[in-house]
N, C-alpha and C positions, 0 to 999 in steps of 0.2 A: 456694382452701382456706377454706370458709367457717365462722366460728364467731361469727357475727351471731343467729344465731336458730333455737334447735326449729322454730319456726313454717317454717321453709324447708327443712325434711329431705322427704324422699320418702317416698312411700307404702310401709307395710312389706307384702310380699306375700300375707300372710294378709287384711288386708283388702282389696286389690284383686282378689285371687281371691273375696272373697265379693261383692263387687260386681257382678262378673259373675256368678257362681252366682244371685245374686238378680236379675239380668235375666228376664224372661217378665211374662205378665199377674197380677196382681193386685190386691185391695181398692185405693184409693187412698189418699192423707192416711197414719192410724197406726193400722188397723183392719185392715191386712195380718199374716200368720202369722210376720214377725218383729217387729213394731213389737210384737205380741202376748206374744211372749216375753220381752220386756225386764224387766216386773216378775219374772217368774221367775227369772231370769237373777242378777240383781244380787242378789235376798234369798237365792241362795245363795251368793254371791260372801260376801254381808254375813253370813250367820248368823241373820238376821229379815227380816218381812217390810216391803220396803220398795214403795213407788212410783218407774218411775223412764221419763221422757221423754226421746227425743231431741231434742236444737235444734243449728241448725247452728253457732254460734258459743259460746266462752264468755262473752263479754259479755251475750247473752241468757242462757246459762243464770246468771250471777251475778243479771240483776237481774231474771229470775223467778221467781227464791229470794226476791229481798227483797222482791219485792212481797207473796209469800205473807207475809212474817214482819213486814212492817212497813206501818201505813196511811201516807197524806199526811199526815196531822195528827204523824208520829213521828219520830224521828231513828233512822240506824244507825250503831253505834260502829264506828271503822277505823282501821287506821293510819294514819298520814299517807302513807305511801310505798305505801298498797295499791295495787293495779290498780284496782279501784273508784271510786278518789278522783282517779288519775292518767292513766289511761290508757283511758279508757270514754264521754268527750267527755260527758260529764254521763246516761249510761243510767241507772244506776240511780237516779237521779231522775225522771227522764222515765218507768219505767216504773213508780213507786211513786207518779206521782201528785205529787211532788213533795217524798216523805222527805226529812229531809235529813241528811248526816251527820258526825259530829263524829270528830275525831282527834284521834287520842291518840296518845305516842312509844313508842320501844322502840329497842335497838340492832339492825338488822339485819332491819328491819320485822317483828320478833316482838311481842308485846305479852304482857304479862302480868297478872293479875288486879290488882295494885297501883298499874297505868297506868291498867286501865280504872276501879277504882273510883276513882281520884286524878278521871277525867276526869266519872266521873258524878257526885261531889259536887259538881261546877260548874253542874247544873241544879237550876235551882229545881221547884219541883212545883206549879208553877200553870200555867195557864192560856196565862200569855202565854210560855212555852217548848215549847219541840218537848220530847216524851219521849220517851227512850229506849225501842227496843221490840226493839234486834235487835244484837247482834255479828255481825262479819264476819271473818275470819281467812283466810291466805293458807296454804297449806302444799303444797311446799315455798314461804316466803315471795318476796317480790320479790329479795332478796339474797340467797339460797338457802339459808336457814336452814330447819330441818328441827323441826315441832312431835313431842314424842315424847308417847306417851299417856299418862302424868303430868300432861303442861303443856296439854295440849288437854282432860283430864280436870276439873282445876284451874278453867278457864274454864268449862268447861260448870257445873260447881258454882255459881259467881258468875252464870252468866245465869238459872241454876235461882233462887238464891235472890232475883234481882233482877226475875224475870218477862219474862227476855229472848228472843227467838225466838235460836238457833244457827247460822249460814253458816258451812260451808269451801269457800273458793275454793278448787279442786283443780286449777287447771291441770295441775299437775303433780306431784298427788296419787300418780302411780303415782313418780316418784321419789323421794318421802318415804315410802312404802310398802317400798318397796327398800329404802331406804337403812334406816329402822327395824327389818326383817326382820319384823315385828307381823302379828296379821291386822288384817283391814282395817278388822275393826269396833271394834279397840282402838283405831284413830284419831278413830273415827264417832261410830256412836249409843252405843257402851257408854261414851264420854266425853262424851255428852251432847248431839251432835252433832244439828240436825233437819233439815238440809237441805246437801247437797253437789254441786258444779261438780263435774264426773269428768271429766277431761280425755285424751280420745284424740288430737286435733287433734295435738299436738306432741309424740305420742309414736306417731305411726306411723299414724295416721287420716288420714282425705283431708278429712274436711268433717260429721264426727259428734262432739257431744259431749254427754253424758250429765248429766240432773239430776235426784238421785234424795235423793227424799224419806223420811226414817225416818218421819215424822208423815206416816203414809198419806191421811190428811183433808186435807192440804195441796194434794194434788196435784186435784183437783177442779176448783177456783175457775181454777187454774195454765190445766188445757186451753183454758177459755175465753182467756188473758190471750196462750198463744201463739198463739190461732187471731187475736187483734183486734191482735198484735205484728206480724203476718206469717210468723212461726213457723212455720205447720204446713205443712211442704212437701207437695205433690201426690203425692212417689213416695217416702213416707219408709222403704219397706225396703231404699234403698239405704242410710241412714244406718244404721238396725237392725241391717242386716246389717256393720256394718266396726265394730261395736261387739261384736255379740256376737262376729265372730271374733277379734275380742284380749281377749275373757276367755275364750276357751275354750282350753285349755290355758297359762294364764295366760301368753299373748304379752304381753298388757300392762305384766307384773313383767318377763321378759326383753328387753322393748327400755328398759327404766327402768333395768335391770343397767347395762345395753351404755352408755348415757349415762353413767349416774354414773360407772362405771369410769372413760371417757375422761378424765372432770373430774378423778376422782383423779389421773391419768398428770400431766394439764395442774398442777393442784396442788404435786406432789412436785415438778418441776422448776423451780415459781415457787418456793418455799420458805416460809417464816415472813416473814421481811420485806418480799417482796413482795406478801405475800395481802392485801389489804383483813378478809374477813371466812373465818373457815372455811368447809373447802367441802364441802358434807353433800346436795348432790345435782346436778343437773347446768350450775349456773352459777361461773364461776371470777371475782372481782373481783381485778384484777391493780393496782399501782401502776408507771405506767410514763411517765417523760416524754413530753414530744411527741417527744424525739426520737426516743424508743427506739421509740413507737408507728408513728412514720413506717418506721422501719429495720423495722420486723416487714412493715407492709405492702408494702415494698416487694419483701420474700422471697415476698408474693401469698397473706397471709393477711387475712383477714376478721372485722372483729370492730366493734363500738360502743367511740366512747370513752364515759365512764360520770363527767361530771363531771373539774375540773380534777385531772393527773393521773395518771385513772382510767381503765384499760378494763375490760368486759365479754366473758367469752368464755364461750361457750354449746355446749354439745356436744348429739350428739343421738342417737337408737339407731343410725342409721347413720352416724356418724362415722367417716369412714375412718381405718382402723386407722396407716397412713403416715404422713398427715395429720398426725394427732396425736400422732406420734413426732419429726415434724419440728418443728411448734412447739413442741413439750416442751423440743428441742432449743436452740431457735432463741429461746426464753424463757432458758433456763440462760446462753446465751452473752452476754446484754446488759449 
């Protein structure tokens, strides 16, 4: 019974049925008649017209984002606990040429305009400092905090006025999506937003994940950056295709339901004093000694410890419904 990682859920049947549907001959690279329709696709998912690529990982699409918004010579603000900063073995560095980027705190890896400007009057405006050129923003965050479009509006304001390029890392964009009930462009570009990781991978995708650019000029300079990354795969209507069919009759908002749900089950049987942080999409931080963590595993449940403790339990669209009545269970009784 595993609650280790979205990343380890299955394929959800709408895209593996387009992955065959999209088997036969055609164009190669991203000049086939679904890699075609992607910009289509997403400006009307978004409400405007956007640009939007597929790359097989999030890691590339985060730091193809930044390379668009940030030269070598620049820094990008993050939080400390971002994936960016933690978990990406130094990419978006490597793919910027060498940005570098500065951290700032927050509780619950949120940041808000009073951390980042706390953190921009620490540079000077010469020469011998890197300059800020780009925020980066997690939603849902690394702790599963959920940006609403007030607070993601709020930021874009302060990059607007500071001359900042906009990133959201969207891993898991479709569970802050959910969870907010918003449309999509209240999280986006109408709050300022220029550039966004759209995350299908961990939420029912096999190996597609989308980066779609509100600053359509963006995406230009990008094709060359994925073709010199390794990026542009030879048969990419297979990724096309497992994107477009989870926004088509927005699969992608119903396997983001099916997750957060679970999380909430797992939640309400943790309680108040076991939760580390609220839990607003599909990750539970639980307070559990070693012992109680060992006695969970040993009932043949699955999860990350998460610091002294602390575990992590991660639901996913196909989380079995059992599953997660039994560790609800099996959490209440410790």
């Amino acid at each position: 019974m595993r609650f280790f990682s979205d990343n380890a859920a299955a394929v959800c049947p709408e895209a593996m049925a387009a992955i065959a549907t999209a088997d036969g001959l055609d164009t190669a690279y991203d000049g086939d008649r679904l890699s075609r329709r992607l910009s289509e696709a997403f400006s009307e998912l978004f409400g405007t017209e956007v640009a939007a690529l597929w790359v097989a990982t999030g890691t590339a699409a985060n730091s193809l984002a930044l390379a668009a918004l940030c030269p070598p010579h620049g820094a990008i603000v993050c939080h400390r606990d971002a994936h960016i900063q933690n978990d990406e073995c130094g990419a978006p560095e490597f793919y910027t040429h060498g940005a570098k980027l500065l951290l700032a705190e927050g509780p619950g890896a949120k940041l808000t305009p009073e951390a980042v400007t706390a953190l921009l009057a620490t540079v000077r405006d010469d020469v011998h400092q890197v300059q800020p050129a780009a925020l980066s923003i997690t939603n849902a965050t690394e702790y599963g905090l959920v940006y609403t479009p007030e607070e993601t509006a709020a930021l874009g304001e302060l990059c607007k006025a500071k001359g900042l390029g906009f990133h959201v890392d969207g891993a898991r964009f479709a569970n802050a999506a959910a969870r907010i009930g918003c449309h999509p462009a209240d999280l986006t570009w109408k709050a300022g937003v220029d550039a966004l990781s759209f995350g299908f991978v961990k939420n029912g995708g096999m190996s597609a994940e989308a980066l779609v650019f509100f600053r359509t000029e963006l995406a230009a300079a990008t094709l060359y950056r994925r073709k010199r990354a390794g990026h542009l795969l030879s048969k990419g209507r297979y990724m096309a295709a497992q994107i477009l069919a989870m926004l088509d009759g927005d699969v992608w908002l119903r396997n983001a339901r099916a997750a957060n749900d679970a999380a909430a089950r797992l939640a309400a049987a943790a309680g108040a004093d076991r939760l580390v942080l609220p839990v607003e999409a599909n990750e539970v931080f639980v307070r559990v000694s070693p012992g109680e963590a060992a006695a969970l595993r040993a009932q043949g449940f699955d999860f990350y410890d998460w610091g002294p403790g602390e575990a992590r339990l991660v639901t996913s669209w196909d989380s079995d419904g059992a599953a997660v009545d039994r560790l609800a269970a099996a959490i209440a009784a410790l």
